[in-house]
N, C-alpha and C positions, 0 to 999 in steps of 0.2 A: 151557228152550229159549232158546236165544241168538239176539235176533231187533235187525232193526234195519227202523224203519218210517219211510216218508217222507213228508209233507202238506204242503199250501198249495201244490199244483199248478193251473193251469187256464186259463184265457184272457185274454190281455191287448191292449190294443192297443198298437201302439210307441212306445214311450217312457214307460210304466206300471212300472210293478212291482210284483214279490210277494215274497213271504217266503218258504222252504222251512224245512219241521221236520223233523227227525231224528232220530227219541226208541229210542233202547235199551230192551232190555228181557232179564233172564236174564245180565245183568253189566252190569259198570260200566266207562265210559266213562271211566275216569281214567285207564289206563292205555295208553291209545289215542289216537293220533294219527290223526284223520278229513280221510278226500277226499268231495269231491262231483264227479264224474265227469257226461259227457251223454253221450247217444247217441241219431242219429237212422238213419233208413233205409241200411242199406248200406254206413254207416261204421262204424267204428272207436271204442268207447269212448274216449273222452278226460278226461283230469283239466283241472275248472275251477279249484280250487281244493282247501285243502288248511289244517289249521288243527294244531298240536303238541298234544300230549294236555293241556298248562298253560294252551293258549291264547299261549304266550310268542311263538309264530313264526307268522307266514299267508305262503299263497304263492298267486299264482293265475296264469292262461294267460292269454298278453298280450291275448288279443280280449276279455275283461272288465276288465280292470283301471280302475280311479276308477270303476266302475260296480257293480260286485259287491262284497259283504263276507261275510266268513265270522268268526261266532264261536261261543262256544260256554258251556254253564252245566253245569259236570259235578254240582253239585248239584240237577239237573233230569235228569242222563242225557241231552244233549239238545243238540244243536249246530244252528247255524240257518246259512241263504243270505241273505241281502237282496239283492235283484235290481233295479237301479233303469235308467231307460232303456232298457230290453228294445227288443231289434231283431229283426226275421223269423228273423237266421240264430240267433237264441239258443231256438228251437225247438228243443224234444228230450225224450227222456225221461231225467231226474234222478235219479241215484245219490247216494245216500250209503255209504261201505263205514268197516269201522274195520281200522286194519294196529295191531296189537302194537306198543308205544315198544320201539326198538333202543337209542334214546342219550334223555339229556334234548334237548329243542328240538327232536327231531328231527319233519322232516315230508317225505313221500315225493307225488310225482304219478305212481309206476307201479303199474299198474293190479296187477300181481304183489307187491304189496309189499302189499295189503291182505286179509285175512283171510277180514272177513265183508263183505257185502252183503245193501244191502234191495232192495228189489223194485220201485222205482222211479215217479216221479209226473211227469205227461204238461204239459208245459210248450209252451205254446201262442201263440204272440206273433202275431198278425193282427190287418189292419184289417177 
């Protein structure tokens, strides 16, 4: 069963951070270029970021950028978020999804470009 699961969700105060994990399971992650996407009440999924199946390329959405990093260890099956400086609005619940490589390097932030999805971990930024 092709599953993809997310951890190190939970509460922070602003300006903390956490880690997000991302671990496959029932394939491999090498042929996959992975998004991490949020969503909170009422909106719209969004792509935070976004990493090529090599690792060669990262993209992310300018309201994280020098605060967020995305990599990833495909000999672990398993790509990570690093979240630093967390703000109230970076509340949401955290997607990880994997889209199919089209080209080498490539890397996608529509949310239609990805395949599969986990089920999401509840990201909490309060004082």
């Amino acid at each position: 069963q092709l599953q993809l699961v997310e951890s190190g969700g939970g509460l922070v105060q602003p300006g903390g951070s956490l880690g997000l994990s991302c671990a496959a399971s029932g394939f491999t992650l090498d042929y996959y270029a992975i998004g991490w996407f949020r969503q909170t009440p009422g909106k719209e999924r969004e792509g935070v970021s976004c990493i090529s199946s090599r690792g060669v390329i990262t993209n992310y959405t300018d309201s994280v950028k020098g605060r967020f990093s995305i990599s990833r260890d495909n000999a672990k099956n398993t790509v990570y978020l690093q979240m630093n400086n967390l703000k109230p609005e970076d509340t949401a619940i955290y997607y990880c999804a994997a889209a199919i490589d089209l080209a080498p390097n490539w890397v996608t932030m529509k949310r239609s470009d990805y395949n599969y999805w986990g089920q999401g971990t509840q990201v909490t930024v309060s004082s």
